[in-house]
C-alpha positions in Angstrom: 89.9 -56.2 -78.6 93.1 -54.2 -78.1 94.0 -51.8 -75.7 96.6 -49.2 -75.5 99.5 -49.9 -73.4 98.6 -47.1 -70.8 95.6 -48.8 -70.2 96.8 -51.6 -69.1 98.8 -50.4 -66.5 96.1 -48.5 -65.7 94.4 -51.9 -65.3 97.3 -53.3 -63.0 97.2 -50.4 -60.7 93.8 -50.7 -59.9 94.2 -54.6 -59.1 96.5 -53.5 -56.6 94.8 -50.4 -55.2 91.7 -51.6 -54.4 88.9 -48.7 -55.0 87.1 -49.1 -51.4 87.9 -48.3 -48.7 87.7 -50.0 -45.4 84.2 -49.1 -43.7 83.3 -48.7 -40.1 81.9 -51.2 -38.1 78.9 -49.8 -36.4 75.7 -51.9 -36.8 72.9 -50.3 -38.8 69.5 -49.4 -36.9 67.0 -51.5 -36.9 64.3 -51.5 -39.9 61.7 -53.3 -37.8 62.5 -53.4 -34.1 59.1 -54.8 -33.2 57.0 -53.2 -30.2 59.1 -52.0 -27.2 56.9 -52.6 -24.3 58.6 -55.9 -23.5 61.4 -53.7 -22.3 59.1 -52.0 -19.8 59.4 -55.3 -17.5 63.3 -55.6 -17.4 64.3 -53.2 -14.6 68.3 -54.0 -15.0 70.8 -55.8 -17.0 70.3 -59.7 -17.3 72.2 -62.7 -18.8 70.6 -66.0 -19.7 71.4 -68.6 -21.8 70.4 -69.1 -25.2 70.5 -71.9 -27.8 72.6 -72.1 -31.2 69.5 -72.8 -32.6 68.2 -69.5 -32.3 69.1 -65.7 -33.8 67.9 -63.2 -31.3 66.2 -60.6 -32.0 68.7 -57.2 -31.5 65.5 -54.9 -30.5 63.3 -57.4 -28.3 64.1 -59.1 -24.9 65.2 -62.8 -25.6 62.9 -65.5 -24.1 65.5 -67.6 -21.2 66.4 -71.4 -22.3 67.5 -74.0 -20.6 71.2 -74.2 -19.3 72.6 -76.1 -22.2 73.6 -79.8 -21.8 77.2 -79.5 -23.7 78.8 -83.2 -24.6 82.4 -83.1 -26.8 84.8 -85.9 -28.2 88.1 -85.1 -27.1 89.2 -83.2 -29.9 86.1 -81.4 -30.5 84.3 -78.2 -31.2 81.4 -77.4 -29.4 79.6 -73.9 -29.2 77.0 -72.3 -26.7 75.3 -68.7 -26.7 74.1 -66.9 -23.6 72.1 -63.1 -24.1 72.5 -60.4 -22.2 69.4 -57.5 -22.0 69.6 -54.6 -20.9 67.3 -51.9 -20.2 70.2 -48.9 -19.9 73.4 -48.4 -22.1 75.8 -50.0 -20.8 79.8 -49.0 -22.0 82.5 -51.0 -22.1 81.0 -54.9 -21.8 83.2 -57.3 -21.5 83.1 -60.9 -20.3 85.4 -64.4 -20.0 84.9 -67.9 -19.3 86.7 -69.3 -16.4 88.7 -72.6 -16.5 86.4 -75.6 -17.0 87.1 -77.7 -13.5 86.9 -81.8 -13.2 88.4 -82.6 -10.0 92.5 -81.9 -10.7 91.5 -82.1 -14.3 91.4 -78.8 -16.3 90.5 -77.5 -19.6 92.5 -74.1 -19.4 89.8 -71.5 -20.6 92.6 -70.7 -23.6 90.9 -73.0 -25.1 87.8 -71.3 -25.2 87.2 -68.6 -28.2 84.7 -65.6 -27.2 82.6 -63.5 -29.8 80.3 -60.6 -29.5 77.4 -61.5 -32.1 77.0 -59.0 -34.1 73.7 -57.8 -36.7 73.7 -57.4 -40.4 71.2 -56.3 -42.5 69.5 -59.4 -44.3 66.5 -59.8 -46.8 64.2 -63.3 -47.4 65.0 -64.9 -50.4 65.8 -61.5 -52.5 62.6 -59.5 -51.4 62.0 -56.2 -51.8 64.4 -54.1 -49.7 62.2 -52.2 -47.8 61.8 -55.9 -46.1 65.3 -55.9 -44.8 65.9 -56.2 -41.4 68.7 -57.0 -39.2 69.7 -60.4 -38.7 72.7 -62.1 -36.0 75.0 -63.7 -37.6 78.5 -62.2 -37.6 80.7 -63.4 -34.6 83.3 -60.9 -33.6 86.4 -61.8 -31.3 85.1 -60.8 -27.9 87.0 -57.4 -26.2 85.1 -54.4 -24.6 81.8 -53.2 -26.8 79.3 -50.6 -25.9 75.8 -51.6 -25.5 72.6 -49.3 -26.0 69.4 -49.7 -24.2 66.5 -51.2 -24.8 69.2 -53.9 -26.9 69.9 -57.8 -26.6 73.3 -58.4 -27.2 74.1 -62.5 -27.9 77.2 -64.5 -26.4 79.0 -67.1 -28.1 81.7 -69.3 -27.2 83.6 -71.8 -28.9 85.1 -74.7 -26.6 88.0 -76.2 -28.2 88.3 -79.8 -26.3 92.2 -80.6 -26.1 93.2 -84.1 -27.5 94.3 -85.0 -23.9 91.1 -83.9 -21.8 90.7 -86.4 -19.2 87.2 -87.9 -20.2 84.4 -86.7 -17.9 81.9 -83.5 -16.2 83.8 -80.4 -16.2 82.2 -76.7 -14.7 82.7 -73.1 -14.8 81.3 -69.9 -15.4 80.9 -67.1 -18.1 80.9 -63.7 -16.4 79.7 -60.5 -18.2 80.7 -57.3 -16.5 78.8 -54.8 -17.1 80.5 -51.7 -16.0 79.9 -51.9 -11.7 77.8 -54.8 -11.9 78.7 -58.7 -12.7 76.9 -61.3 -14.5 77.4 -65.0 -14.2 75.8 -68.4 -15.3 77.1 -71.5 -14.6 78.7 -74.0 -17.5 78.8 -77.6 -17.7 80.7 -79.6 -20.3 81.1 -83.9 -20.6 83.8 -84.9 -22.3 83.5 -88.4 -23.5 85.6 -91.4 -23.7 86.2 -91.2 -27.7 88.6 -88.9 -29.7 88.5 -86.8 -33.2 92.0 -86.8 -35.0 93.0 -83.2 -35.7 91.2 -81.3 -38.8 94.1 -81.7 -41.1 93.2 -85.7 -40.6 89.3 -85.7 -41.1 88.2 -87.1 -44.3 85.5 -84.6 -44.9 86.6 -82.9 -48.2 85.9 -79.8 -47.6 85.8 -77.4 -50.7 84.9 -73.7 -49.9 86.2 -71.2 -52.5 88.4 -68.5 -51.0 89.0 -65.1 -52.4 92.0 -63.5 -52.2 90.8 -60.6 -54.4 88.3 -59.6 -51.8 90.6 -59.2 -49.0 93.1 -56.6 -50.6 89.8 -54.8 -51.5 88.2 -54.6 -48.6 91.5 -53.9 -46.2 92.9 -51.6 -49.3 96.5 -52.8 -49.3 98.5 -54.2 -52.6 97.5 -56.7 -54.4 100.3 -59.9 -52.5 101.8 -58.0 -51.1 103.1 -58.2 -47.7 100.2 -56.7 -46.0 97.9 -58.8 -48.3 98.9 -61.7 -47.1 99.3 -60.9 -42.9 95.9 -59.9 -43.4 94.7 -63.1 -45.0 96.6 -65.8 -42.6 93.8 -65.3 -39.4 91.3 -65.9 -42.4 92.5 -68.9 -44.4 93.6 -70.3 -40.8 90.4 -70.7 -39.6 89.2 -72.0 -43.1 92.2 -75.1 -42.2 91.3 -75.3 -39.2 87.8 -76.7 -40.3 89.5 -79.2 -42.3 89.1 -77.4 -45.8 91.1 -79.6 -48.1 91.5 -77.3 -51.2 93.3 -74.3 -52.5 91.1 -72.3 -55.1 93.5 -70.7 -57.6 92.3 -68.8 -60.7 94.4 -69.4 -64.1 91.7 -67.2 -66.5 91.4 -63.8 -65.5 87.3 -63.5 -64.5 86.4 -67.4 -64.7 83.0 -66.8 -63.3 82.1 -63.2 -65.7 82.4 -60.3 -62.8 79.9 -61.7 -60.7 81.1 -61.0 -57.5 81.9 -57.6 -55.3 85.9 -58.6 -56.2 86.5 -60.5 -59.9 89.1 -63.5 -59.8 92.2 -62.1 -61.7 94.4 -64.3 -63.5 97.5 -65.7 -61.5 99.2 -66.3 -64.2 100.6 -63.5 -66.3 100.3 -65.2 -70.5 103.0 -63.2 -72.5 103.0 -63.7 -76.4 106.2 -62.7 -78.3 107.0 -61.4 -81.6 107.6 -64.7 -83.0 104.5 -66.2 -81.5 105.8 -68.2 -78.7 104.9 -67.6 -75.1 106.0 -66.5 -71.8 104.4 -67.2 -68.8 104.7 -65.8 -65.1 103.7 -67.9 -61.9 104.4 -65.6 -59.3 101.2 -64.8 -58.1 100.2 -68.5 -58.3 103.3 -69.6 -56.9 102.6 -66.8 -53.8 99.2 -67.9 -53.2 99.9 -71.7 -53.4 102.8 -71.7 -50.7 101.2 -69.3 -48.9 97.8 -71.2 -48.3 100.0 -74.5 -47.9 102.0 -72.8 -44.5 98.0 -72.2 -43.1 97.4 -76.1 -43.0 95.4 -76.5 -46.4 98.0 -78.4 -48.7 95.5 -81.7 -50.0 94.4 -80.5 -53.4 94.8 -77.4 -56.0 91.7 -76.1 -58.2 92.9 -74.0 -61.2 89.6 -72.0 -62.8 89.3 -72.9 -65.4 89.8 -73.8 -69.6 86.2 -73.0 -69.8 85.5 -69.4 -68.5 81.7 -68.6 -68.4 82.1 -65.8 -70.6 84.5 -67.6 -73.0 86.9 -64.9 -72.9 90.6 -64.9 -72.5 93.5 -62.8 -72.1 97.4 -62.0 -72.8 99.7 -59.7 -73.3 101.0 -59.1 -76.9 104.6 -58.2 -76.4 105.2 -57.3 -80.0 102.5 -53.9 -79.3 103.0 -53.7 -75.5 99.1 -54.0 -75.4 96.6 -56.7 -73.0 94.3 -58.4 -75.6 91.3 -59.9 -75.1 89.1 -62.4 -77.0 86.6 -65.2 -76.8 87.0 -68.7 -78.2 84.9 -72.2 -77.4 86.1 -75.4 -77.1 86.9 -76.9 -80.7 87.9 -73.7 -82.0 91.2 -73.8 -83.5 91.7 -69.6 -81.5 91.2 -71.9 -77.9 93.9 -74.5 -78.6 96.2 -72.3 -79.7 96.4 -70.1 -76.8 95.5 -73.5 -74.4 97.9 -76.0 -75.8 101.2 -74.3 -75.1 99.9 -73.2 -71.4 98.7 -76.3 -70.6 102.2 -77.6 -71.4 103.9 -75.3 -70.0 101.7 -74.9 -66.7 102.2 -79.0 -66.8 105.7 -78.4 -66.1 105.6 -76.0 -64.1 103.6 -78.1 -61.3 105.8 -81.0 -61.8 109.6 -79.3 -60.8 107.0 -77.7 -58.1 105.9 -81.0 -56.9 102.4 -80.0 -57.3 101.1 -81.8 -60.4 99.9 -84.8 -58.6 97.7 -82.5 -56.3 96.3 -80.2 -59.2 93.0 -80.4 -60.7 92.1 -78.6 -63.7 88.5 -77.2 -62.5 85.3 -75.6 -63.9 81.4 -76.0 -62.9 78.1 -76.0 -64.9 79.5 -75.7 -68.2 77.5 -77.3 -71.1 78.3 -81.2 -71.5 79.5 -80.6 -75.4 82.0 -77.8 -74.4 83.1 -79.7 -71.6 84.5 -82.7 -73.7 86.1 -80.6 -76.1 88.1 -79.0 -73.4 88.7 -82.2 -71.8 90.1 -84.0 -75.3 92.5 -81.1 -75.6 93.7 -81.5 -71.4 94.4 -84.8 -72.0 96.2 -84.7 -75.2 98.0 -82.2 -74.0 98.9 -84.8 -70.3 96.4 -87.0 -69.8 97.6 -87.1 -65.7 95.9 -84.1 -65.5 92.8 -84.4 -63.2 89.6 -82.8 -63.7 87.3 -81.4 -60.7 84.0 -79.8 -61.4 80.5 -79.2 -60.9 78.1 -80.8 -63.0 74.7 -82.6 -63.7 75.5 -86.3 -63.8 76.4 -87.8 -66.9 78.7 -91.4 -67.1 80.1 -90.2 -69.8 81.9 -87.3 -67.8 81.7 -88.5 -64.7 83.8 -91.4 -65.4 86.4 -89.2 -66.4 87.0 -86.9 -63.1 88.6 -86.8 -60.5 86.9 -84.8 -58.3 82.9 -84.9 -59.2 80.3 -82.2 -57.4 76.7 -82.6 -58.2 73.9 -80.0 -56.9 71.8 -80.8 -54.0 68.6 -81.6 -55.6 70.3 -84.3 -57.9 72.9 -86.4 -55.6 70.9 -89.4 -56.8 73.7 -91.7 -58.5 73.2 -95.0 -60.7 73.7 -97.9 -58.3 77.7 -98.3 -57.4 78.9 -95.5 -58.7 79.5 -93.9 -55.8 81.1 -96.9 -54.3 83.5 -97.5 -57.6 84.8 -94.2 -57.4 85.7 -94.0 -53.7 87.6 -97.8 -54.0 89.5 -95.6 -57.0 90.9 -93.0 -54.7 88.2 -91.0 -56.5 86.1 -87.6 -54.7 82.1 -87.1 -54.7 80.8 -84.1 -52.8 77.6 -82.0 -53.4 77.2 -78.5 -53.6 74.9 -75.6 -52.5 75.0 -72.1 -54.2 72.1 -69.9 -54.3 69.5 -72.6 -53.9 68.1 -74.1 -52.6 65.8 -72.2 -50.0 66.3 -74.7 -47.8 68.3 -76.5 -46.7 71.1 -73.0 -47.2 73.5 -71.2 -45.4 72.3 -67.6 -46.0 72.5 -65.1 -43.0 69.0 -65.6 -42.8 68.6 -69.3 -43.1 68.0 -71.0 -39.8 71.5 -71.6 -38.2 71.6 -75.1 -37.6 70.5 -75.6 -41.8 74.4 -75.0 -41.7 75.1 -78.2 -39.4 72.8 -80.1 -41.3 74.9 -80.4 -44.5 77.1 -82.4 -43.1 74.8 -84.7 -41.6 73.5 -85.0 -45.1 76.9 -85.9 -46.9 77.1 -88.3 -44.2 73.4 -89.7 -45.1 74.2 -90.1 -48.8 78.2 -91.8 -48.5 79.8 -88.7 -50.0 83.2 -87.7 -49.4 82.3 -83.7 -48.5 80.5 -80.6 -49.5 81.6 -77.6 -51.4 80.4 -74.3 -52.1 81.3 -71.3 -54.2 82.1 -68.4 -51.3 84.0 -68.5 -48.3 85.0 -64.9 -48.4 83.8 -63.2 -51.6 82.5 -60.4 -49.8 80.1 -57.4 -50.3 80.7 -53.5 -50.4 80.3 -53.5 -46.7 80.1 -56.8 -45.0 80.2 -56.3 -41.7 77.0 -54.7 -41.8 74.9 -55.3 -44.8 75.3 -58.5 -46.5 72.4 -57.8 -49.4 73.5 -58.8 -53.0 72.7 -56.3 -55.6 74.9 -57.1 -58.8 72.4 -60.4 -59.5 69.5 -62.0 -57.8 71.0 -63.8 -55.0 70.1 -64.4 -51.4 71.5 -62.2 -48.5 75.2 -63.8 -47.6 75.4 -66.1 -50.4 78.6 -64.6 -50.9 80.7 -65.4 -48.1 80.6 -67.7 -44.9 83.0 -65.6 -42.5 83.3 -62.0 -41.9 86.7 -59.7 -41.7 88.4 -60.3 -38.7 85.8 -63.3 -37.4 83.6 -66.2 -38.1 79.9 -66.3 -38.5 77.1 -68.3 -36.7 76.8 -70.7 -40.0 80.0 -71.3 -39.9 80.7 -72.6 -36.9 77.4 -74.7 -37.3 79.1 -75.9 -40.7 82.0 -77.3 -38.8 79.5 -78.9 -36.0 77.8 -81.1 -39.2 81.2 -81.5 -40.5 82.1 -83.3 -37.5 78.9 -84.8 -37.0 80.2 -87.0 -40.5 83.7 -87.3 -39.0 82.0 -89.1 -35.9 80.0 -91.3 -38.4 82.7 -92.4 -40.2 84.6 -93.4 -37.0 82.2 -95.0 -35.5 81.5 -97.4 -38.7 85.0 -98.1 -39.1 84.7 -99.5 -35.5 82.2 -102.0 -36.0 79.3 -99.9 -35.4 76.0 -101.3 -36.4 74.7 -100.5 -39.7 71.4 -100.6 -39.4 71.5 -98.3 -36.0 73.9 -95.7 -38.2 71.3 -95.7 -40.9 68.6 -95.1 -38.1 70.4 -92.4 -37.3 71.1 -90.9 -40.8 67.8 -91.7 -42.2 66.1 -87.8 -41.1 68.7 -86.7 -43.1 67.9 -88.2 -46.8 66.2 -87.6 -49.4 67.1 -84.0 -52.1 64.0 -82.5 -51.3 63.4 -80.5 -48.1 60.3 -80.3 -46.6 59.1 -76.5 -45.8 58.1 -77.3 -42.7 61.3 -79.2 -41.6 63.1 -78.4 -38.4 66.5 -78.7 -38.8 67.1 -77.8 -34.8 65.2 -80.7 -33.6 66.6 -83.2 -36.1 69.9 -81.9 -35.3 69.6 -82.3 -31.8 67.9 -85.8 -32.5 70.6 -87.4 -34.1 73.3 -85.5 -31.7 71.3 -87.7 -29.1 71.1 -90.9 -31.0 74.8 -90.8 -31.9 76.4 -90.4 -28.9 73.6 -93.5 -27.3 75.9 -95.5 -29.9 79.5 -94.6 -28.4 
């Protein structure tokens, strides 16, 4: 299909003038905020701590925990929530954590991150929408917010241990003020003897799919452009800084169809001339690759993909001054036409960039025939291309990637596999997308589901976890974070928020250095048998309903650190 020149830079325009603009940030009532008599009882303002382990209810008075009982590596992350309640509105809450004190020792409380937690509208597992309700989950950096009565308002901090802490019991205080009135509760942190290298040095292969797309929508600024990318760097940043590993670049325009909020353009502009030769442009790609490189994430490259879900490709036909579209399969003589020579070309391209060696040519759940017809024609065209993708398992295919991803529910491999391909220099990682239930990362799935992931990659030997959002986000994602182009879960889209993380998130990154400590601890002569002891609540691809992630989390916290 042809279209007139005027369209398409009627097409161009709107990639770069996204069509939303940026909405408010005011939470959404309450569908179901429960029975409000609890509220009677609570006569002024009050702060307790939480858990991690719970999300608290915006419309009901939280039930007090414990003090938490917060242990760190040097070189760790660790996060606590306290909840404020109040029975009055409140205007202009603020609070702080002081310095953490161990005799002259100090951990300078610039090392400690501070969020509101903020609600989003949520649904169970794609039900009806009249059973949405609010759900915490998004954590906003911490200045002044207003609070209305009758409301329960979460904490959380982040404590970022520095590499140097002297090993041992450190206190403080978190202090809420509350217009005339302060709050306080008292924090205790042990910092042990052992150390985590920085994220940039964990092995944990990290493989969340950013968006780029999504942020010049939602912020409504020029596709790379200068504002594009300011606005991205806090974003991606925070993606390196939990060790993410790979750079998620698109080389077909719409890879995955149009299925999410934003589509993945092409980064590379194809160009076909009078005489049939071709053209191509790598500015975009070029733009994205540097910049995510100068944020910390500069191990791998992912280029989507030589197998589009729709089949459908695109150029522009010099000769008319018109973008064409069409669909070709693998094995079609239309496909290696327009593949060989940008194959070749793109080949090139990465090498006098010094990128080849890091690139992987990438696609996921793509039918097994397809996929070796594609694959014959990447490797005729340089077989020192890599492949990455998500697939079922097959020797046939696996044996030929790189970097392999297998679903949840079938991580099972054939005996030594898994160990063949890690002595090659080889990656294995598993994947969660819109299932399962459980274990899941939605904004309604139970928080520490999130930390358990890594526990599990830990439990089966592989190298890491991917997943398909990091920030593909809906209409309005700081307060409703429903689906409605397909059937997915609430949040299934994205794991952070604009301008701040999300409870999963961090719990993600606690699981992701759960495995780091694992892997440390083997290397120095550990036992195996106690490490497998540890591990072994976390096996198995089928997740009991009645599981409880918290308490096997906190379980295996326990057992761990009885091993240091």
């Amino acid at each position: 299909m042809k279209k007139s020149f005027t369209l398409m830079c009627l097409i161009a325009s709107m990639l770069t003038m996204p069509l939303h603009a940026q909405p408010d940030t005011s939470e959404l009532p309450d569908p179901k905020p429960g029975p409000q008599e609890a509220w009677q009882t609570l006569k002024a303002p009050s702060l307790a701590w939480g858990t991690i382990d719970q999300r608290y209810s915006r419309s009901q008075p939280p039930k007090a925990e414990k003090a938490p009982s917060l242990y760190a590596w040097r070189g760790e992350r660790v996060g606590a929530q306290a909840v404020l309640a109040t029975p009055k509105a409140l205007k202009g809450v603020s609070f702080e954590v002081s310095d953490l004190h161990n005799g002259r020792n100090v951990i300078s409380a610039d090392n400690i991150r501070k969020y509101f937690v903020r609600y989003v509208l949520t649904d169970y597992y794609n039900a009806v929408r009249k059973d949405s309700f609010l759900m915490a989950d998004r954590l906003d950096p911490a200045t002044r917010l207003d609070i209305e009565a009758n409301t329960t308002r979460p904490l959380w901090i982040d404590i970022r241990v520095p590499h140097d802490a002297v090993p041992g019991k450190y206190s403080g205080k978190l202090t809420v003020h509350c217009e005339d009135n302060d709050l306080t509760l008292p924090l205790t942190l042990t910092v042990g003897k052992r150390e985590l290298p920085a994220p940039k040095d964990w092995k944990f292969h990290l493989d969340l799919w950013q968006n780029p797309f999504a942020v010049a929508r939602y912020y409504n600024v020029p596709l790379w452009s200068q504002q594009h990318f300011d606005l991205m760097r806090p974003i991606m940043t925070r993606l390196a800084e939990a060790g993410q590993k790979v750079i998620t670049t698109s080389i077909i325009r719409h890879p995955w169809d149009s299925q999410t909020e934003d589509p993945f353009e092409s980064m590379i502009v194809k160009m076909k001339h009078f005489d049939g030769s071709w053209t191509y442009d790598y500015t975009a790609f070029d733009k994205w690759v540097e910049f995510m490189m100068s944020c910390g994430i500069t191990e791998q490259i992912d280029c989507y993909t030589i197998v589009p879900w729709g089949f459908s490709f695109e150029y522009i036909d010099m000769a008319s001054s018109s973008f064409v579209e069409f669909t070709a399969k693998p094995g079609e003589k239309a496909y290696e036409d327009y593949l060989r020579p940008l194959l070749t070309d793109f080949a090139k391209h990465l090498k006098a960039k010094g990128w080849f060696a890091k690139t992987c040519i990438a696609m996921d759940e793509r039918p097994m025939d397809l996929l070796r017809k594609a694959w014959d024609l990447l490797r005729s065209v340089d077989p020192g291309y890599r492949i990455q993708g998500a697939i079922n398992y097959s020797p046939e295919l696996v044996s030929m990637m790189y970097d392999v991803c297998l679903f949840y529910k079938y991580t099972d491999l054939p005996d030594g596999v898994l160990q063949e391909r890690q002595k090659a220099g080889e990656v294995t990682t598993f994947y969660t997308c819109c299932g399962p239930d459980r274990p899941n990362t939605f904004t309604f799935s139970p928080p520490a589901e999130s930390a358990f992931l890594g526990w599990h990659a830990a439990h089966l030997g592989y190298d890491g976890y991917l997943r398909w959002a990091y920030n593909s986000w809906t209409i309005r994602p700081l307060q409703d974070t429903r689906y409605f182009k397909r059937d997915w879960y609430s949040g299934d889209c994205f794991f952070v928020y604009p301008g701040g993380s999300s409870i999963r998130f961090e719990r993600l990154l606690e699981g992701i250095q759960a495995y780091e400590k694992v892997r440390i601890l083997r290397a120095e002569g550990v036992s195996e048998a106690k490490l497998k002891a540890v591990l072994a609540p976390f096996g198995g691809t089928e997740y009991a309903a009645d599981t409880d992630a918290a308490a096997v989390v906190r379980k295996a916290n326990a057992a761990l650190r009885r091993l240091e």
